[in-house]
C-alpha positions as CSV (number, residue, x, y, z in Angstrom):
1,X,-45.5,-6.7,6.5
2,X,-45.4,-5.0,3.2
3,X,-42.4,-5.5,0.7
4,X,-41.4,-1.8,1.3
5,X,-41.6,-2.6,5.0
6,X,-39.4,-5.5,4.9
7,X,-36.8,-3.5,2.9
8,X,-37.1,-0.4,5.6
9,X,-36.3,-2.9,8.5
10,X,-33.6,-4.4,6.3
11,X,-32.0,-1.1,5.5
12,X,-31.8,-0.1,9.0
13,X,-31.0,-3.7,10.2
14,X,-27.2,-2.9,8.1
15,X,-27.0,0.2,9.0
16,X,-27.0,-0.6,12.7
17,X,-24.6,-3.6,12.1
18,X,-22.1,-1.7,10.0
19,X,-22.0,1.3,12.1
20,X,-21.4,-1.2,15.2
21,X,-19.1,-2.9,12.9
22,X,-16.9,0.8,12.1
23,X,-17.4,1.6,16.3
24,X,-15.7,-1.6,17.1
25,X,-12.8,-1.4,14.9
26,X,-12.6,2.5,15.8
27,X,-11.7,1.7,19.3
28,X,-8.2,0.6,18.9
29,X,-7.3,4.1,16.9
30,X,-9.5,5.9,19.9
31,X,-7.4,4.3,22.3
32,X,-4.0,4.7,20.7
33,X,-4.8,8.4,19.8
34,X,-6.1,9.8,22.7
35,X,-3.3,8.2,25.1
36,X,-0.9,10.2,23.1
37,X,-2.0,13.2,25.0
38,X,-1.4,11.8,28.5
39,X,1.3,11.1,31.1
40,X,2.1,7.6,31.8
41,X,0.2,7.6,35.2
42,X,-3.2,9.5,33.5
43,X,-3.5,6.9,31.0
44,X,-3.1,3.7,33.7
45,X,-5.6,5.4,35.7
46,X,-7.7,5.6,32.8
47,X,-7.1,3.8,29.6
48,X,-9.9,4.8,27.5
49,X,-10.8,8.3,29.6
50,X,-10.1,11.5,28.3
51,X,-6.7,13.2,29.2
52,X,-6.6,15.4,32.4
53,X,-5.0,17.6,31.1
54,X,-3.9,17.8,27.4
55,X,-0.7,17.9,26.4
56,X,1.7,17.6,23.0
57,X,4.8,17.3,24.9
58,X,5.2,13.2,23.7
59,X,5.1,15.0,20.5
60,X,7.8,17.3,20.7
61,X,9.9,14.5,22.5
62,X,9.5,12.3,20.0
63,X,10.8,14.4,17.1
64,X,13.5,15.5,19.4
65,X,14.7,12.5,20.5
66,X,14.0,10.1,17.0
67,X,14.9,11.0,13.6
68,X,11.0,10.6,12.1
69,X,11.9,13.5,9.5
70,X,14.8,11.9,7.6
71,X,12.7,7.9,8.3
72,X,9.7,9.8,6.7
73,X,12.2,11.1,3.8
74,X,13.4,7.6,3.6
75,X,9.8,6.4,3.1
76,X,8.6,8.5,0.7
77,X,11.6,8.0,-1.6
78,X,11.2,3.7,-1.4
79,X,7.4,3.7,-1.9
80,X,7.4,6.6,-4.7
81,X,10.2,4.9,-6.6
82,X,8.6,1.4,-6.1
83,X,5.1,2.5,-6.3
84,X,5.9,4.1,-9.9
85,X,7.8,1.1,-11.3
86,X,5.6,-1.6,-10.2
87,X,2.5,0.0,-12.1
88,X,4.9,0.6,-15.2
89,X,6.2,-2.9,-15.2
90,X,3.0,-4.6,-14.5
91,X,1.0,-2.6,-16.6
92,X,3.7,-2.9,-19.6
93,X,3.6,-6.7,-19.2
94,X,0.2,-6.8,-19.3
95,X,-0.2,-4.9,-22.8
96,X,3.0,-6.9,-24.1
97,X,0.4,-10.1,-23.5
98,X,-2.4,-9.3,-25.0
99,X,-0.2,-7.5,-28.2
100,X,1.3,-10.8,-28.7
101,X,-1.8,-13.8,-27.9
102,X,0.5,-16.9,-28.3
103,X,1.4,-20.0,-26.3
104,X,4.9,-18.8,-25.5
105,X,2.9,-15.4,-24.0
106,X,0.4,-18.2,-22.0
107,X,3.3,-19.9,-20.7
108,X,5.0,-17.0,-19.7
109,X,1.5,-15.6,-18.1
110,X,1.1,-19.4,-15.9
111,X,4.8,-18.7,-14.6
112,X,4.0,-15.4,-13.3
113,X,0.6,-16.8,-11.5
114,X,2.7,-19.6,-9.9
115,X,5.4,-16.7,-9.0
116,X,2.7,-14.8,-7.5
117,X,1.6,-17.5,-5.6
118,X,4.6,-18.2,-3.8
119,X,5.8,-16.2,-0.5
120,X,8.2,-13.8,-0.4
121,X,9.2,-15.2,3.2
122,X,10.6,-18.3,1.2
123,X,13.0,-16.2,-1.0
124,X,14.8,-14.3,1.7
125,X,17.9,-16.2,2.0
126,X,18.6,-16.3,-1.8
127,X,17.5,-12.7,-2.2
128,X,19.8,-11.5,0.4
129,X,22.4,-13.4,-0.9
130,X,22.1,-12.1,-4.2
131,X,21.8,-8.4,-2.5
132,X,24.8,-9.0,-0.8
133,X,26.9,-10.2,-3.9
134,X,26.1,-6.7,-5.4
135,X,26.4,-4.5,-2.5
136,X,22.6,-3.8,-2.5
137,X,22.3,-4.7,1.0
138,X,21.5,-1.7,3.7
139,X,20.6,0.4,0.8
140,X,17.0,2.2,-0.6
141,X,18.2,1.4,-3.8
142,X,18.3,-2.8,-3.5
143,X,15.2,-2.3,-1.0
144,X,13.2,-0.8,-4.1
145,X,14.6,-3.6,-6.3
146,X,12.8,-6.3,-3.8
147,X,9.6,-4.0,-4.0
148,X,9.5,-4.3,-7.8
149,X,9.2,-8.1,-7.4
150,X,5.4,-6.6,-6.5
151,X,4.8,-5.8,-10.6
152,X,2.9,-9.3,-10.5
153,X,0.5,-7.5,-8.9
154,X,-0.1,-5.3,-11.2
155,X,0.3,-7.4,-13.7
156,X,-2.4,-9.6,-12.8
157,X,-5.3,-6.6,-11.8
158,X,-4.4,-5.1,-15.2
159,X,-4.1,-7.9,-17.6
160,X,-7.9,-8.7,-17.0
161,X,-9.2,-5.3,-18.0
162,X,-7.0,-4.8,-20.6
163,X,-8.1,-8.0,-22.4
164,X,-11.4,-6.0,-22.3
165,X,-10.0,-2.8,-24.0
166,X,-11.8,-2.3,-27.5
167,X,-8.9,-3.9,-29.9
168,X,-10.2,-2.3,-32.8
169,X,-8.9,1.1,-31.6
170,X,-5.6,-0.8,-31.0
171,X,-5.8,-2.2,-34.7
172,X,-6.4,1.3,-36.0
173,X,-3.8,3.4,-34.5
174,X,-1.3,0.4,-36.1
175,X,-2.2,0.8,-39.1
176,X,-2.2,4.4,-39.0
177,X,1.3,4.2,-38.5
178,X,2.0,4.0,-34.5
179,X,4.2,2.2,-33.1
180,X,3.5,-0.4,-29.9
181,X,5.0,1.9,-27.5
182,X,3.3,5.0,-28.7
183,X,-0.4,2.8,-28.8
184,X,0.3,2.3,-25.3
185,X,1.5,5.7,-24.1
186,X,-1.7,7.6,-26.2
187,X,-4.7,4.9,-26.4
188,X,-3.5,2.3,-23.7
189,X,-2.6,3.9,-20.9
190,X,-5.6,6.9,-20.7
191,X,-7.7,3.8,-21.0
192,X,-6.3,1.3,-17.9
193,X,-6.0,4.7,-15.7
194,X,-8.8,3.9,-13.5
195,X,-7.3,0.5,-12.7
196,X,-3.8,2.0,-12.5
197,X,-5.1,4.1,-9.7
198,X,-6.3,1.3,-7.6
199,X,-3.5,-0.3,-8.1
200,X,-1.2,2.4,-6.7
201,X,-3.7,2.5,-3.4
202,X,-2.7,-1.2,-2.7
203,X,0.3,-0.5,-3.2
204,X,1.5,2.4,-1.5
205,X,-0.2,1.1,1.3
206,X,1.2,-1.6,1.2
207,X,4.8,-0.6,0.9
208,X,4.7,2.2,3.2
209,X,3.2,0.0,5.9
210,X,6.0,-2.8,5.1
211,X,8.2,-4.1,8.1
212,X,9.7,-7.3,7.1
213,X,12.2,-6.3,4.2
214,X,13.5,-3.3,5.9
215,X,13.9,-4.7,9.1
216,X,16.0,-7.0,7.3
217,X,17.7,-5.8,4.5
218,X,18.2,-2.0,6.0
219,X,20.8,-1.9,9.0
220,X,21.7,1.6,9.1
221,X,20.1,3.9,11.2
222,X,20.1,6.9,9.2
223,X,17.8,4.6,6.4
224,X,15.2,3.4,8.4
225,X,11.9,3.9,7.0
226,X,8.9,5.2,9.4
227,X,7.7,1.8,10.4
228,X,11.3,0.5,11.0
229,X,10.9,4.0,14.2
230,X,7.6,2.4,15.9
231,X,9.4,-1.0,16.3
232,X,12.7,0.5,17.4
233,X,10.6,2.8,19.4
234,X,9.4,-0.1,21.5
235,X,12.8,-0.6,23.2
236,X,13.7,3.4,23.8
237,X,10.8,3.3,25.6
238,X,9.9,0.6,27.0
239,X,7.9,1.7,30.0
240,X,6.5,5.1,28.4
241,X,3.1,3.4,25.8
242,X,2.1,7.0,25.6
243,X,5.5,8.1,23.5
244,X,5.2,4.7,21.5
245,X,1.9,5.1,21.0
246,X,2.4,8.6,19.4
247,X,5.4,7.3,16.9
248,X,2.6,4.9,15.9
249,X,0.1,7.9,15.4
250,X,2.5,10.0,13.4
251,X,3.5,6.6,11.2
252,X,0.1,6.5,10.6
253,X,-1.2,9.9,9.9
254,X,0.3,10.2,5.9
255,X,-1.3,6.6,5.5
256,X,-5.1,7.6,7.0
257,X,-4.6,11.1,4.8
258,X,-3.6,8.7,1.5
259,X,-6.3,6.3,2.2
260,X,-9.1,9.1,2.9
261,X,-8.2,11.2,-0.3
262,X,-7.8,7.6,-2.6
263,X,-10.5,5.5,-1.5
264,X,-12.8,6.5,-4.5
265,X,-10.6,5.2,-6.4
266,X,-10.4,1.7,-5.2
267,X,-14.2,1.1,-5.5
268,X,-14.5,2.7,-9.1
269,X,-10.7,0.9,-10.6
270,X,-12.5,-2.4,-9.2
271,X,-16.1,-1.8,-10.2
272,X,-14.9,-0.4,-13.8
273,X,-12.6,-3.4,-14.6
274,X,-15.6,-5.9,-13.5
275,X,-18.1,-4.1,-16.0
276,X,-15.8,-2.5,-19.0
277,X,-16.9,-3.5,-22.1
């Protein structure tokens, strides 16, 4: 077998796998999807069968019956908010280390790394009690005050690429006058943008998709976010999986759109940070 042979068989060797690989992990979304188009007694007869006959009425009882507007209003206002001021304080931090290349900075830098490393399901207690001595509890405000707790993220994808960042553009602007916040607002932060992007992915995936922290810190009905409905779905209706089933669609529809329309951008923030310079 010829070298070009070898790499044919090889190419269509992956493909088969990763194809099998995307049919497998398909089936779980097939069955959750198309089950939200039957009756209870279609889909025990058949699980993974088409519907009978197709219908949106779990639909229009859910959003009848369930607030999912004002739970998706309350979403979108915690991950925008937190989304927004994660990237700024992570990516600020990042530039204010590499401004200022000291040991106080390096120390500072090893603190956040051990931060980062530790779980966030070991600070509950003390971060509800600190919640609670402010009122901050059962509120979107103190729930996007955990979320920013997440700017170690940020910090730690962008430090790396900006120590990479051409300084001598940095070291010309300064002396032409510009001050650190400008540098970073003109030359710093048209420069870090593909990395900022993949960051926000992560993120906004990751805080939309969060359950822990609201189901703890939110209490009132009227501020539960979207993923705070599926789980409270689950008792409402206990016996009808085809109504759960679509809350779980709808909850995940905005996330499948975000993730479709952003996924370039993950790849190229990733790739461009490993290769800048």
């Amino acid at each position: 077998m010829t070298p070009s042979q070898r790499a044919q068989v090889g190419k269509i060797v992956r493909t088969v796998l990763i194809n099998g690989l995307a049919i497998i992990m398909a089936i779980p979304l097939y069955y959750i999807v198309i089950n939200t188009f039957k009756t209870t007694l279609d889909m025990a007869k058949s699980p993974f069968g088409l519907p009978e006959h197709w219908s949106l009425q779990h639909y229009v009882d859910v959003f009848g019956t369930l607030p999912i507007v004002q739970s998706f209003i309350n979403s979108i206002i915690v991950t925008v908010f937190a989304v927004f001021f994660e990237v700024m304080i992570g990516a600020l931090a990042a530039y204010g280390m590499i401004l200022r290349n000291s040991k106080f900075t390096a120390a500072v830098g090893a603190v956040l790394m051990i931060a980062f490393c530790i779980p966030v399901q070991a600070t509950l207690i003390p971060l509800y009690k600190m919640e609670a001595s402010v009122g901050l509890v059962d509120s979107l405000l103190g729930l996007i005050i955990l979320y920013l707790a997440n700017s170690i993220f940020c910090y730690m994808l962008t430090v790396g690429y900006m120590r990479k960042l051409p300084m001598e553009v940095l070291e010309a602007a300064r002396i032409d006058g510009a001050g650190p916040f400008r540098i970073f607002r003109v030359i710093v932060l048209p420069m870090i943008t593909p990395i900022l992007a993949t960051v926000v992915v992560f993120q906004t995936l990751s805080t939309w998709n969060d359950f822990m922290l609201p189901n703890i810190f939110l209490t009132s009905t009227d501020l539960r976010t979207v993923i705070l409905q599926v789980y409270n779905a689950m008792g409402q209706f206990t016996t009808d999986w085809p109504a759960f089933m679509t809350i779980t669609v709808i909850a995940l529809v905005p996330v499948v759109i975000f993730f479709i329309f952003c996924q370039r951008w993950i790849v190229s923030g990733l790739v461009a940070g490993s290769v800048k310079g």
